[in-house]
N, C-alpha and C positions, 0 to 999 in steps of 0.2 A: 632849243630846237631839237624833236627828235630827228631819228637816225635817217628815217624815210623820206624827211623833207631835206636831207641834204642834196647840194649840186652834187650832180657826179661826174666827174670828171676823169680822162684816159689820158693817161701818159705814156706816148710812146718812149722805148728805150731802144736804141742801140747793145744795151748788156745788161744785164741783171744787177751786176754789180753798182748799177748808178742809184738802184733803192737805199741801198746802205753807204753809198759817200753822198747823197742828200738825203739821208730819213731826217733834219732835220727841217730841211725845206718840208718836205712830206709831214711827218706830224703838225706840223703849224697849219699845213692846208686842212689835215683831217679833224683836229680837236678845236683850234679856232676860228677857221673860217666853215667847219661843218661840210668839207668836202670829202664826197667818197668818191675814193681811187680806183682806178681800174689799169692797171698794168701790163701793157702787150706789147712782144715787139717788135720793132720796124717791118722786121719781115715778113711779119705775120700775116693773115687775110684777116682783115679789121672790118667788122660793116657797122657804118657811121649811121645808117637809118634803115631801119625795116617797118613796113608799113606806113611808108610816107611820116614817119614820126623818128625823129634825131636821137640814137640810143644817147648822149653825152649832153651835155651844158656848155663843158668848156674841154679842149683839146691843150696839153699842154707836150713838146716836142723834145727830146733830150735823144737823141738820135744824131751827133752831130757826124761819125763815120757813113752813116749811111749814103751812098750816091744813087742820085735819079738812074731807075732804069729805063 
């Protein structure tokens, strides 16, 4: 499968630091299951759809400090 047909998928983080104590979960989503990542975080202004079309596939959360404001 090329690179273009993969899901892409945004992983909110709480901290940077969460890339590298799960790159291991992360590689396995990039190389076998063909997802590209997308890395933002929590705080961020995140836009989930522009032009009535869904920028993501799948949304994955690792954000657990964050509280609702």
């Amino acid at each position: 499968m090329q690179k273009y047909d993969a899901t892409k998928t945004l992983v909110v983080l709480d901290n940077w630091a969460t890339i590298e104590t799960h790159s291991s979960m992360f590689n396995y989503l990039e190389e076998q299951l063909n997802h590209r990542l997308v890395f933002e975080m929590a705080d961020s202004k995140i836009k989930f759809q522009e032009h009535d079309q869904y920028q993501f596939d799948n949304v994955i959360l690792m954000a657990p400090s964050v509280k609702e404001s």
